[in-house]
N, C-alpha and C positions, 0 to 999 in steps of 0.2 A: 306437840300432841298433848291434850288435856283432858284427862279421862272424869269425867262427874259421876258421883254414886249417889244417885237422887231418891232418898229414904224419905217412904210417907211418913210421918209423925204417929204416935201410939193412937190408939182409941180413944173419941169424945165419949161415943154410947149415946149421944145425940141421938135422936127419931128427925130430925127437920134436916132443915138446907142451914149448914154453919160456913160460914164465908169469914167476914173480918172478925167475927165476937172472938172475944178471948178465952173459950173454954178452956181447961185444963186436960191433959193426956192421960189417960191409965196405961201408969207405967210401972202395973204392979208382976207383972212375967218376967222377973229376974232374968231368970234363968235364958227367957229368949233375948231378952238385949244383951244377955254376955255372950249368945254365940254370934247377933247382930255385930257387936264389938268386934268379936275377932274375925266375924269375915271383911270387915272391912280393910283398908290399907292400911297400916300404921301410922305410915310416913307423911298420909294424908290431910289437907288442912279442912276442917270444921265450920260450916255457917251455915243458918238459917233464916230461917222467916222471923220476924219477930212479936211474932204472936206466941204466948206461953205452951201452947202444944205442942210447937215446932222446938222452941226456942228449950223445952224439960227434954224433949227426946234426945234434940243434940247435946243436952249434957250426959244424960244417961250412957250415950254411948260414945262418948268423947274419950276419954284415960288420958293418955299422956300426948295426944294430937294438939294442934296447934289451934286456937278456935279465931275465929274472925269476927267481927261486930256482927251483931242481925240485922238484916234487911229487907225493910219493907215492901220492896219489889219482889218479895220470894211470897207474899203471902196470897191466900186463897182469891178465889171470884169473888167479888163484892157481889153480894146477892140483894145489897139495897133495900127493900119496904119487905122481901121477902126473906133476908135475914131470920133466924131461928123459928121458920113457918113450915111445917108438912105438907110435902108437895099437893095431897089432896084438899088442904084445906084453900091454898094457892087456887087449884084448880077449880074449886068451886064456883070460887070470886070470878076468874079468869082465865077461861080455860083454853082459851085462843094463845094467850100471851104467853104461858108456860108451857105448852106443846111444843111453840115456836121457837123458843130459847131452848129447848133440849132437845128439840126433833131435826130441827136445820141450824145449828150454832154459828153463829157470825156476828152480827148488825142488831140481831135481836138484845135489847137491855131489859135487865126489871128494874121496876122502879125506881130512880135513883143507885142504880148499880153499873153494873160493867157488861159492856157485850164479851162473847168470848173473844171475837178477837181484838179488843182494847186487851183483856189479861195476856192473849197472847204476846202484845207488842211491849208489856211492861215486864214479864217475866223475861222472855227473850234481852231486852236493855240490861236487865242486874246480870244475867248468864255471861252474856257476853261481856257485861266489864270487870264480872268478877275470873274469865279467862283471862281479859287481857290484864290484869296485874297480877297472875298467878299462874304467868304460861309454863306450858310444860311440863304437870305436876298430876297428882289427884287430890279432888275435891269430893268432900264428902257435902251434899247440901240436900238439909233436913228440911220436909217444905208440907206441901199439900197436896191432893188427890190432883186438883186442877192444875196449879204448878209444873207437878209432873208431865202431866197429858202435854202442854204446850210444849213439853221439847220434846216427847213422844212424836208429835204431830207435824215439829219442825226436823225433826232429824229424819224420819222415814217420808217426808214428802207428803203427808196424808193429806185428806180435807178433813174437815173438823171432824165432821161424821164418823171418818174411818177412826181418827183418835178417838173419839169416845166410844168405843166400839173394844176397848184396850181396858181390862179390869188392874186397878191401883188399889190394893191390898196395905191396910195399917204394918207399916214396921215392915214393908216389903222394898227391895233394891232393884233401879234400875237403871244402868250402865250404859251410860254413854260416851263416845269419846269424838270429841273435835280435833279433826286430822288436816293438816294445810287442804287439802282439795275439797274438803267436805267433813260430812259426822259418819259415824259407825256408831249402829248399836248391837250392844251386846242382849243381856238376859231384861229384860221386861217384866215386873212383878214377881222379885224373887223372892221367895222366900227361907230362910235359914233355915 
């Protein structure tokens, strides 16, 4: 059994669609990464995305836990041409195409980006080989709003629709555990 504590990374403050750019995190709430810290597991081993939001969050609330390399498999939807764009200005352009990528999520891609479920198949690939050399422990892994969803989506069985349908809160914990038969989920957008 391998229980994952799948933490959104702090606040961009972004207004747009942020996907791979490398914003930075506000990670000026002390006071809430140190109760973040301690509800986490101790014992727990450390990794995330390797985008610098992900990547300040997990140190911020790292202490004396083990941390693992970052991985790019952990990181957000590539949003493509629509990268640091407001969805209304998106939709102006195109408003067929951005409907359809957040209204029915699947097959749909923007321009030069990922459908969701390409992100689902690559998030899913890092989860699972980051189980299989860390079985039977907790992992804390520090990621993205999207990230999240795809194991939201793959642990309760959803369609994409019912996962996005699931609010992913900055610097919120949700609990999952991979059990020989299958997953269990615990608390879904917790917050400390």
């Amino acid at each position: 059994m391998t229980r994952l504590h799948l933490v959104r990374h702090g606040p961009t403050h972004a207004k747009s669609m942020v996907g791979w750019s490398d914003l930075p995190a506000d990670l000026s709430d002390t006071g809430f990464l140190t109760r973040l810290a301690a509800h986490l597991p101790q014992q727990a081993l450390v990794v995330s995305s390797d985008l610098r939001r992900a990547a300040d969050t997990a140190s911020a609330i790292q202490g004396a836990r083990t941390r693992l390399p970052h991985r790019a498999g952990l990181r957000e939807i590539n949003f493509g041409a629509w990268e640091l764009r407001r969805f209304a200005e998106i939709e102006a352009e195109d408003p067929e195409h951005i409907r359809a990528y957040w209204e029915t999520p699947g097959d749909v891609r923007p321009p030069g980006g990922e459908s969701w479920n390409e992100v689902c198949a690559r998030v899913d690939a890092e989860i699972d080989a980051l189980i299989a050399a860390h079985p039977g422990g907790d992992l804390i892994v520090v990621g993205h709003f999207g990230m999240i969803l795809t194991q939201v989506q793959r642990a309760l069985r959803l369609d994409a629709d019912q996962a996005f349908a699931h609010r992913i809160d900055n610097l919120s914990v949700t609990e999952i555990t991979r059990l020989p038969q299958g997953w269990e989920v615990g608390r879904i957008n917790h917050l400390v």
